[in-house]
C-alpha positions in Angstrom: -3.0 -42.1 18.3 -3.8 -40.1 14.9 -1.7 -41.1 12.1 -0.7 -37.9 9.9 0.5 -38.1 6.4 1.7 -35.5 4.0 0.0 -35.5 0.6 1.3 -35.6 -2.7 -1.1 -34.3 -5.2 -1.9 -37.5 -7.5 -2.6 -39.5 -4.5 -4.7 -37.2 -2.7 -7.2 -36.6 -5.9 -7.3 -40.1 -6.8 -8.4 -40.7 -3.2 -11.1 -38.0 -2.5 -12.6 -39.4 -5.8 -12.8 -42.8 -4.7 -14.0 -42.0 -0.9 -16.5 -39.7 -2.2 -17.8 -42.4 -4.4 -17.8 -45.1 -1.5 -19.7 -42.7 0.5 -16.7 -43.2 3.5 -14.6 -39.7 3.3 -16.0 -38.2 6.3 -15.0 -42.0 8.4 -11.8 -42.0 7.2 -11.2 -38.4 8.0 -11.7 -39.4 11.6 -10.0 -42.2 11.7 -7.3 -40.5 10.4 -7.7 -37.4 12.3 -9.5 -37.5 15.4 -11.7 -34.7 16.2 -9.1 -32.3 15.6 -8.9 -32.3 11.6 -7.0 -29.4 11.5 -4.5 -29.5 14.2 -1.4 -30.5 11.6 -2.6 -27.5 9.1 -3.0 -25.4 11.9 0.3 -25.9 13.9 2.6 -26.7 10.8 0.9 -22.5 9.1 1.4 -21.3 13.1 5.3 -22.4 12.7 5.8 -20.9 9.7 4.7 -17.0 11.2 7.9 -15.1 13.0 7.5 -12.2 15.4 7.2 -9.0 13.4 5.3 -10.8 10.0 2.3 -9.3 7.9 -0.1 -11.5 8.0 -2.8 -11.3 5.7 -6.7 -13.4 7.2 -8.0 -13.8 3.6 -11.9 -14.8 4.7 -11.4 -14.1 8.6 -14.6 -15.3 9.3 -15.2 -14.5 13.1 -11.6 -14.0 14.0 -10.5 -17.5 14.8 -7.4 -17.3 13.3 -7.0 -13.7 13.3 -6.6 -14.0 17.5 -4.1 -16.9 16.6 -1.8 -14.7 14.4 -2.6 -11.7 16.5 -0.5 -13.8 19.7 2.7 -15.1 17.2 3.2 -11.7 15.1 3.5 -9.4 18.5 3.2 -6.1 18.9 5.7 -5.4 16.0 3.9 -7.3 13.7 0.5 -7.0 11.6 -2.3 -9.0 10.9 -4.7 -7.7 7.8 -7.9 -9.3 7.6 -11.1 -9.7 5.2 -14.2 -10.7 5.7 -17.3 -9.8 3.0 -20.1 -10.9 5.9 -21.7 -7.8 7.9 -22.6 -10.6 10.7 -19.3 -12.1 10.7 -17.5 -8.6 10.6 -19.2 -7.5 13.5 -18.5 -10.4 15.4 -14.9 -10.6 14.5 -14.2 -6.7 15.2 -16.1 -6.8 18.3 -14.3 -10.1 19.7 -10.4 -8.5 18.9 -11.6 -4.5 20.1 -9.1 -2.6 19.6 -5.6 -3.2 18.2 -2.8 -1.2 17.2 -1.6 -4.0 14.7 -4.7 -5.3 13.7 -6.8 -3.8 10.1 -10.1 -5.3 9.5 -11.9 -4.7 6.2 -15.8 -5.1 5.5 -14.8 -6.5 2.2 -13.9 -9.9 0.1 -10.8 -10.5 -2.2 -11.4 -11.8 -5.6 -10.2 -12.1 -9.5 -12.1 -8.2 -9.7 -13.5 -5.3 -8.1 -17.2 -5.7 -8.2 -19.9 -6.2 -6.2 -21.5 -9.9 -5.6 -24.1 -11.8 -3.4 -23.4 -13.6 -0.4 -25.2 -16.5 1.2 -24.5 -16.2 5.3 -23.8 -20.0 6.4 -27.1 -21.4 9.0 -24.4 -22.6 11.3 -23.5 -20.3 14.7 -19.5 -19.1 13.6 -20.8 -18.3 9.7 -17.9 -21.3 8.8 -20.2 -22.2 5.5 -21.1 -18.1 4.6 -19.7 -18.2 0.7 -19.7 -16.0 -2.2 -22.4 -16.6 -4.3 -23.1 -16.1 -8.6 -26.8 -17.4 -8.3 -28.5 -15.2 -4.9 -31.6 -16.8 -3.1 -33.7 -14.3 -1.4 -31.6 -14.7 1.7 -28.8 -13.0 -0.2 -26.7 -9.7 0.6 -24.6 -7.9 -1.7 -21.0 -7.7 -0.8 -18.2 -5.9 -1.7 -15.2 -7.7 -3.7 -11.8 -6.3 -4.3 -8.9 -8.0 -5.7 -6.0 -7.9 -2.8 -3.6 -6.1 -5.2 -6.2 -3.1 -5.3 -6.3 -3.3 -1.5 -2.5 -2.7 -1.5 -3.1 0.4 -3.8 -6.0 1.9 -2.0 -5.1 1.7 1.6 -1.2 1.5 1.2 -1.4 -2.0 2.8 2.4 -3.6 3.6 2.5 -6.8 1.7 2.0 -9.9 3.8 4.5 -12.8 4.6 2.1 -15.0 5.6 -1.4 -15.4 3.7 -4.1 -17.5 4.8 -6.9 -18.2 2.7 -10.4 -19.6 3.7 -12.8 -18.7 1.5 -15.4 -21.5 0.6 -14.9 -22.2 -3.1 -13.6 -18.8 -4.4 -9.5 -19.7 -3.5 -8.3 -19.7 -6.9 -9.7 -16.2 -7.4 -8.3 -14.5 -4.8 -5.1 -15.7 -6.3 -5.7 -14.2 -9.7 -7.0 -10.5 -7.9 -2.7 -10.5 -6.3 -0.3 -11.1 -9.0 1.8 -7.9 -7.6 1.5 -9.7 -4.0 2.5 -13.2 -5.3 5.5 -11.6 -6.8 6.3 -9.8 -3.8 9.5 -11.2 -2.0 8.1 -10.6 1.2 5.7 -13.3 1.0 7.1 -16.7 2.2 4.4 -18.5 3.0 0.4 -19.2 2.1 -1.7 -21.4 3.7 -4.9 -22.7 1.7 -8.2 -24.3 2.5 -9.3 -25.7 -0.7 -12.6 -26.6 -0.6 -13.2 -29.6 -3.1 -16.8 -30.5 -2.4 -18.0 -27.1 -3.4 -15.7 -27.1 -6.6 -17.2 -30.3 -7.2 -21.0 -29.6 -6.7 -20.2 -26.5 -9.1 -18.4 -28.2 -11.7 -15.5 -26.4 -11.1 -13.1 -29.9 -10.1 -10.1 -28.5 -11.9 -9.4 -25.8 -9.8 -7.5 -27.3 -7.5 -5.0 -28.1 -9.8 -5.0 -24.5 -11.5 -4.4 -23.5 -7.4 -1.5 -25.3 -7.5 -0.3 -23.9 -11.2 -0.4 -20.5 -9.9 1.2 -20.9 -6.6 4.3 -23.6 -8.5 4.7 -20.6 -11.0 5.2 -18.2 -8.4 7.8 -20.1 -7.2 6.4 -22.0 -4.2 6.6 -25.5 -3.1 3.2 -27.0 -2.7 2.4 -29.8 -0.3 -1.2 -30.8 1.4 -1.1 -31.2 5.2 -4.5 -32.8 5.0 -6.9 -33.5 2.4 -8.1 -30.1 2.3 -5.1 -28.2 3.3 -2.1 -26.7 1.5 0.8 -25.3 2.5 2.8 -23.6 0.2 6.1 -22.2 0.8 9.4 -20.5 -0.9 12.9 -19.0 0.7 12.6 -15.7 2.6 
């Protein structure tokens, strides 16, 4: 049987630092998790989403969650993704079709509008595709648009539920949806943060900047897993 633990912020950086030292993270992952290591993130986010919710798929990837959410929000519901990938677009448009309550957009969210390179992942579902500063030659240029412009631009309903999944680049998608974040409607985000890239960027502190913005907004921050947060305030 898996053993699950909630995480308290000091105890979960002191422990990444020391595992990732040790060399023994990805053991103790599975020893504590099994093969499913985000079954708690995944069902605790899934009971948070009522019939009829927004739901904004910040970094929809290939739809895996955007199916999920499609299934719990129900006909009278919405669920809003983004997804900067041509490849992963395509494949996450053409595996939903058509919906009356879903909007996909070819686009990222960030701190600003601009327009950025993107390094498409080598694995099969595009999970490690990522926003890049420095392009390679493999490199595309995307589109990036903070979410509050989205909201502007397309008259987009403000989400309740917000899931973010976006290798590395969490903390600006944040900044880009002050106006969202402040929004009343919005009980619940759900957060991948992805401390080995902070780390290999020299970006550590973000994670704890994540957790400034979401506190000051009024949420109440805990981590599911060692990767995974779940904030959430009153509806």
């Amino acid at each position: 049987m898996n053993i699950k633990f909630t995480w308290t912020w000091p105890a979960l950086l002191f422990l990444r630092r020391l595992l990732r030292r040790l060399g023994i993270n990805p053991y103790l992952m599975q020893l504590l998790y099994g093969n499913d290591y985000e079954e708690a993130y995944d069902l605790e986010l899934e009971s948070l989403i009522q019939p009829g919710d927004v739901i904004w798929d910040v970094g929809a990837n290939i739809g895996y969650y955007s199916r999920k959410f499609l299934q719990q929000t129900g006909p009278d519901g919405c669920v809003v993704a983004f997804e900067p990938s041509d490849r992963n677009f395509n494949e996450l448009t053409s595996s939903i079709g058509c919906s009356s309550n879903f909007i996909a957009f070819n686009v990222g969210l960030g701190a600003e509008n601009e327009t950025t390179f993107f390094n498409q992942g080598l694995d099969p579902i595009g999970a490690t595709s990522r926003i890049s500063k420095d392009p390679t030659e493999d490199s595309v240029k995307v589109s990036i648009f903070t979410g509050d412009t989205m909201c502007s631009l397309h008259n987009l309903s403000y989400p309740n539920v917000l899931k973010i999944d976006v290798e590395g680049s969490e903390l600006e998608v944040l900044k880009g949806i002050p106006i969202v974040l402040s929004s009343p409607s919005l009980y619940a985000i759900g957060v991948e943060v992805h401390f080995s890239i902070l780390d290999q960027d020299g970006r550590s502190n973000v994670a704890r900047l994540i957790l400034e913005v979401l506190k000051n907004n009024s949420f109440i921050c805990k981590f599911v897993d060692p990767s995974h947060l779940i904030a959430t305030r009153n509806r």
